[in-house]
Structures are given as C-alpha cells and as structure tokens.
Phi, psi and omega in degrees: 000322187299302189298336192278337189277290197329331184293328184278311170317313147334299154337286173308330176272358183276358206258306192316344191253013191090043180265357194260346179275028178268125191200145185291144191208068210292182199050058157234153189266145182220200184294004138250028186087201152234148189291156195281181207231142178188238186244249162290135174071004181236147195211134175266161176224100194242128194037043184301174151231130157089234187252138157202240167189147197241138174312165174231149183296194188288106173105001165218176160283159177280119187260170194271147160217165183256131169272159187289112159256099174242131182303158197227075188275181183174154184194148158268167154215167209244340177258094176277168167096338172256180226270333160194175164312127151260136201276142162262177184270191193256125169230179202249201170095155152285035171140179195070177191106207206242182173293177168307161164270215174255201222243142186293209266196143154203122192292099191288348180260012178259010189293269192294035192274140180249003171261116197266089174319179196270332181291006173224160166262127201254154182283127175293145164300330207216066190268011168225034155251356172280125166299144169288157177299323232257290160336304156313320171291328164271353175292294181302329157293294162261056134268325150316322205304156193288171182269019171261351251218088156294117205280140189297152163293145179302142166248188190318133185259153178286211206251288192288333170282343153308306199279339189257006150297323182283337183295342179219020185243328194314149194295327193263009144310302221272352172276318172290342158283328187286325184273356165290321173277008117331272206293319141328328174271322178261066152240246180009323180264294183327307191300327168288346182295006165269330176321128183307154166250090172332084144300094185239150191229164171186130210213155162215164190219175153188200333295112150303117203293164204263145188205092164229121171225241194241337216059028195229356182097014187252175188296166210271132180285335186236152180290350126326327163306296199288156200251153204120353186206165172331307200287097157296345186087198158255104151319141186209180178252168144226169196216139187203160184244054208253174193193151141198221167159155181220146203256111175308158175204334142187139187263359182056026150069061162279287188288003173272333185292351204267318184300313192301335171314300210284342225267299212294302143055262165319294179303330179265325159320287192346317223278333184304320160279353176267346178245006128328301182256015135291316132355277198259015150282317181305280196321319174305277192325330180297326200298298198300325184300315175303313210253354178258319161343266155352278182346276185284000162281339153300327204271278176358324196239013180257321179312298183336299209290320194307303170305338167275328186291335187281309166322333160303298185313317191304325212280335176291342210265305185295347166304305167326283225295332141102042180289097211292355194289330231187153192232214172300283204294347164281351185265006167231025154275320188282351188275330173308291201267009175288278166329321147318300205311316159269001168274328178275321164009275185314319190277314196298309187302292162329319173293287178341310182297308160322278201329278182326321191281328159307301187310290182311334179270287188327311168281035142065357167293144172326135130008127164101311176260129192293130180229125205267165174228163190276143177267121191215145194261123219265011176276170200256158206244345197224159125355099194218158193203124178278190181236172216307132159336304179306344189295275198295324167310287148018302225252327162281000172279345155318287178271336200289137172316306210304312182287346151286353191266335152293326173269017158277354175270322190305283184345325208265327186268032169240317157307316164320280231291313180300311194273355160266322169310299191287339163329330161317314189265161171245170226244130178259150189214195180232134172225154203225142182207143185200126155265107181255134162211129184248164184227169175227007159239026169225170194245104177305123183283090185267012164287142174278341166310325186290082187312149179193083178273011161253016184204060184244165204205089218221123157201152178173146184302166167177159193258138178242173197218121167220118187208178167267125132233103203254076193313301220271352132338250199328328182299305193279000171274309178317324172300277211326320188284303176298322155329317222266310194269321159339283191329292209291336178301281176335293214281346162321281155329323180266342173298287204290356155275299180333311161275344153334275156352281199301324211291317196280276193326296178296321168307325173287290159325340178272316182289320184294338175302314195285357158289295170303304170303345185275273203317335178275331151349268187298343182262031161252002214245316171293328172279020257179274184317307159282287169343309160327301147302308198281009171281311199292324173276345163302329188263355176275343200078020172271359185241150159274114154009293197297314167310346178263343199265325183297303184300303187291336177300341168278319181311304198303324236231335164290321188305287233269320191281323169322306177299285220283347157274337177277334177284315183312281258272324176290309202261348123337312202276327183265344166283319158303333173260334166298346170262000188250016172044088183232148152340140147291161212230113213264166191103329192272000000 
C-alpha cells in the first residue's frame, strides 16, 4: 500500500516539477540564434515571432528571416526505483507510447576535439537535410502513377522528410525561387546589351495631290501638278518605311563590365534562396522537436492522472479503515497534484497543438489536411561528439550563403564603378539605315539630282561615335558608385564578425547542452539510487515520509532537467549546422 501511494506522488512532483511546460513556443530566442545583421542578402532579426521578414541593403532584395522558437520541455518518469528506462521502438501517430530512453554516454574532453574518433558518431553539421530515399520513391510513384490509380495516403513523416518538404515546398523557399528567376533574367538582358535596338517605322497615308513629270527633274506635265490652286488632280496614297539601328563594336569595356555585373545575379539569388531554406529546415526540425516533447510528455501525464486517481482511492479506503500508514494530508497531497496535474495538461496539449500547425505551415500543407509525424524519442542512441569551434568556423567561412552573396554584390558594385568611370569615353559602333517610300500620284525621279520625298529609296552603313558630355552628372554617379562599394566592403566585414559571433554563441550553447546531458545523466542515475534506499527504509519503517517526498522531488526535478538538455542538445545540432551553412550530409 506504502509503495502504491509513494507511486503516485512521485509521479505527481515529476509532472510539478516541470515536464508539463514542454510546448513549442515560437518568438523566444533559442539555439539558434539570429541571422546576422550585414549587407547583400542579408537581413537582421531580432525578437522576431514566429516566421517574417528582415530588409536585405542596397542593391538587393529583402530575404525572410526568422525568429527562434524554443520549447520549454520537461519529462518524468512514473516508475522509480528501477534499474534504468527502456528504450521502446518507434511508433507512429499523435500520441500514446512510452518515455524517452536514456541519454548515451558522452565524452566532455572530445567536445572541442576536431578530430571523430572512430568510437564515437561524429556529428553532422547539417543532418536533416538530405532527403530520404524513401521520400523520393513515394514521390516518383506517384508521379508515374496512370491517372485511373488512387493515389494512397502519405504515411508519417520523418525528421528528414519534414525538413526537405519544408526546404521545398515552403511559401518563402517559392518566393526566393521567383526572384532568383529575376535575377536570371536580367543577367540574360545583361548578357544581350550588345545586341542592336532595330528602329523601324511603317506607315501609309493620304490624300496625296498628283506630282507628274518626265522623271527627270523637268517640269511638271499635267496642270493638276502645279501648286497654287485647287486643282488635286488624281489623288493617291503613300506608303513608306524607315529603320535604323547601331551595332556597338567597342565601348572601352562597358559592355564586359556590364555582363559580369549581370553574372553576379544568378550567384546572389542562389545564395538568398539557400539561406531561406536553411531558415526553414531549422525551424521544421524546431518544430518536429517540439511535437515529440509535447508528446511525450501528454503521455506521461495521462500515465500521471491514472496513478494518483488509483492512489486516492487506496488512500480513502485506509481512511475508513483508520489505517495509522496515511493520515488527512496525504489525501490532500494527492488532491494538490491531482489538480497540478490538469492544469499543465492543458498548456502540454496547446503546445502540441501549436507544434502540429507549424509543421502544417512549413510543409506548405493544404487546409484541412494533417500531416502526421513519426514518433521518435528525443535522447541520442550512439555516441556523438561535435567538431571543434575552429572546425565550424571553417566551415561557415565556407559555406554561409550569406558571404557569397555579399561577395557577389561586392563584384557587381566594382563593374558599376568601371562603367561610371568609362562613362567618359565614348562608344564606337557600325550603324545601318534605310528609307523606303512609294506614292501612287507621283512619278518616280530617276535623276540622282532630283528631289523626291514622294518615291526615295535610300539605305546605307557607317562607323558612328556616340557619347554625352554631361561631366558633372557623371562626376556625382561616379561618387555615389563608389560610395555604395566602400558601404558594401564595410558591411563585408561585420558580416563575417557577425558570423563569427553567432557560430561561437551556438556552438558554445551546443557544448553546454551536451555537458548538462552527461551530468544530468549521471545525477539522474544517482537520484534513482536515492529513491531506492529510501523507498527501502520506508518499508522497513526506519524512514520518514519527508525523506521519501525529498528523493522523489529530486528524482522529478533531474528527469525533467534531463529531457530538457537533451531537447537543448537535438535542436543545438540543427542550429549549428544552419549557422555554419554546411551542405547535406550524406547517410545522416
């Protein structure tokens, strides 16, 4: 009877002690941070919520930035006193199953180590962005399938088939793909500014008054010719054509400056949509972390409810009985954590619930429809060890989109700078021209002596010279372009301290999680140990109450710091690789 009431109180401080606040909670700063604050392609965000968008400078667009959302987890366990957790398998669905297993094993001097040893699984930078194959296979099915062929429901999605829906379905992925395809297109007009601009005109008119002579330039033959009086004649139309255009042939290298300008385009769209949809792989993983929290913590606390209502009852029935085991105040301890208990209820279902709509919006899902997730326990199963700070610096001086994308603005504001310098000189071309015109009341002049605007026939080449010179224009376009590539040079710089920065914050936060998951291990492992005696001395009768209510409030209050370093440690691991921009990784 002693063990079954200790069970449910127990329970109740593992819930009391926080496993009920885990709830996706977006506009909170979490592990990854904020996008760096800089230049081209870059955009800052500071206590943003949720999803929104950060300005980008001068000479690009504004890419989206993201605010941070991190959950506030906690997890219990209802059986104290055994020997460890047992990992259950992975099932699917929005709820039901077992707690977490525990937590590996983790070496605190391989943390900054830059090297993976072969005993451990080294950490990807970027492990939930390779799609699955598996994903792919059900893509490709149905995309094959005959259109008589109902197509089956999707079944649960993993972690990497959530981030690589979201990486490609998400609404601002598909807004940063149209302005990449912007910025392609006027590379294309760039690449064409040599191409001639045809001017042709064609037209027909009237009436035209009768114009006859010999063709020769002599006087006019019919008395309706001469001009001064009424007399029009046989009236006509005309019809004429003119055209001309010029072929540039050198420009004092305006126009290479101009391609290479346009060149950059393509390279900064790219780097603008790839760090969109890093963005929006973290936050899917934040999400998917978030709803298995939630989860299981729903789970725990349904577990929870049962054992105190069965724990009341034992406790009324020894009441009757006038049972010296149990007094008053234990029946109005259990009634305290019965009432905790449905009060964190409510906020772990709200989170869930939160959770799942994030998941439906990053995947870009319909109205209406659920998009289920796989249920997975969030401590790590092998051994991991991240790489070095110099490691991840490295690897975001590699990879973050954001520094190609600035130096691709540099490039582009230093071809500006050439083409207001060379504005001085002026552009030599070959230009080509031609008039055609017929009259049907005039008489074609077949002298070359002979004026004749109503029947000429004129075309012909030439090398032309065309420039301005409007100096002091060009002198303040000439600052203002160099101003612009100073500016962007600066902001070069605080970008790359800016990631720096961030690289250090998350990384450092990455190591203190996976420190705090070791030490909260083992002091769960010890606190386990005290529940044990003093459940043993309680039943010898050599124990106090308060001393069984201490060890589990301790037993409660590890657990829960436990879940919550390990939740820090997953969502530590998608933040690091979204700040060092590294590739997927293939296996992971």
């Amino acid at each position: 009877m002693r063990r079954h009431l200790d069970r449910g109180v127990t329970v109740a401080l593992v819930l009391a002690a926080g496993m009920s606040a885990a709830q996706f909670t977006p506009g909170s700063a979490g592990q990854g941070g904020g996008s760096t604050p800089g230049t081209t392609g870059t955009g800052t965000t500071s206590g943003t919520s949720g999803t929104g968008t950060t300005g980008g400078t001068s000479g690009t667009p504004a890419t989206p930035g993201t605010g941070t959302a991190t959950p506030t987890p906690g997890t219990g366990s209802s059986t104290p006193g055994v020997s460890g957790p047992q990992t259950p398998a992975p099932t699917t669905g929005a709820g039901g199953g077992t707690l977490p297993p525990g937590p590996p094993t983790i070496a605190p001097e391989s943390v900054d180590s830059a090297s993976t040893p072969s005993s451990g699984r080294a950490v990807s930078p970027a492990p939930m962005k390779e799609p699955a194959r598996e994903a792919q296979q059900v893509k490709q099915g149905v995309a094959n399938a005959p259109d008589t062929q109902v197509p089956q429901k999707a079944g649960p999605l993993t972690l990497a088939q959530l981030v690589e829906r979201a990486r490609t379905s998400d609404l601002r992925v598909e807004e940063a793909s149209a302005e990449l395809r912007k910025f392609e297109a006027l590379y294309k007009q760039a690449r064409w500014a040599w191409f001639p601009k045809f001017e042709i005109t064609v037209g027909m008119g009237g009436p035209i008054p009768e114009a006859r002579n010999d063709g020769l330039g002599g006087p006019p033959t019919t008395k309706a010719s001469l001009e001064g009086d009424l007399d029009f004649g046989k009236v006509g139309v005309t019809v004429f054509s003119n055209g001309n255009a010029v072929l540039p042939i050198y420009t004092f290298g305006k126009l290479s400056a101009l391609e290479k300008a346009g060149a950059q385009g393509p390279i900064l769209g790219a780097a603008l949509r790839e760090r969109v949809r890093d963005e929006v792989g973290f936050q899917a993983a934040q999400a998917y972390y978030s709803y298995q929290l939630a989860r299981a913590g729903l789970q725990q606390m349904e577990e929870v409810s049962k054992r105190l209502e069965d724990a009341a009852e034992k406790i009324a029935a020894l009441l009757k009985e006038e049972s010296p085991q149990v007094s008053q105040v234990d029946t109005y301890k259990v009634r305290f954590f019965r009432q905790v208990v449905e009060a964190r209820k409510a906020d772990v279902i709200q989170g869930r619930a939160l959770a799942m709509t994030a998941i439906g919006l990053l995947a870009n899902a319909p109205p209406g429809e659920e998009v289920a997730i796989v249920e997975e326990d969030l401590p790590l199963e092998d051994e991991v060890q991240p790489p070095s700070l110099e490691r991840a610096l490295e690897l975001a001086e590699q990879y973050r989109p954001e520094l190609t994308a600035v130096a691709a603005g540099i490039v582009a504001r230093e071809s500006e700078v050439l083409i207001r310098e060379r504005s001085y000189f002026p552009d030599f071309g070959i230009a080509g021209f031609y008039d055609l015109r017929f009259t049907t009341s005039a008489t074609r002049q077949r002298s070359p002596f002979a004026y004749d605007p109503y029947n000429d026939r004129t075309a012909g080449l030439g090398l032309v010279m065309r420039g301005t010179f409007d100096i002091p224009i060009k002198d303040a376009q000439l600052d203002q372009a160099r101003a612009e590539l100073d500016k962007l040079r600066a902001q070069e710089k605080q970008i790359h301290a800016a990631i720096r920065l961030e690289v250090t914050k998350v990384h450092g936060e990455l190591v203190a999680a996976w420190a705090k998951a070791k030490a909260f291990t083992d002091a769960e492992k010890s606190a386990r140990r005290w529940v044990t005696s003093a459940f043993a001395a309680f039943d010898l009768g050599t124990g106090e109450t308060r001393d069984l209510v201490d060890a589990f409030t301790a037993y409660a209050q590890v657990t829960g710091d436990r879940a919550k370093s390990w939740f820090d440690v997953r969502l530590g691991m998608a933040a690091l690789s979204r700040v060092t921009g590294t590739p997927p990784a293939l296996g992971e």
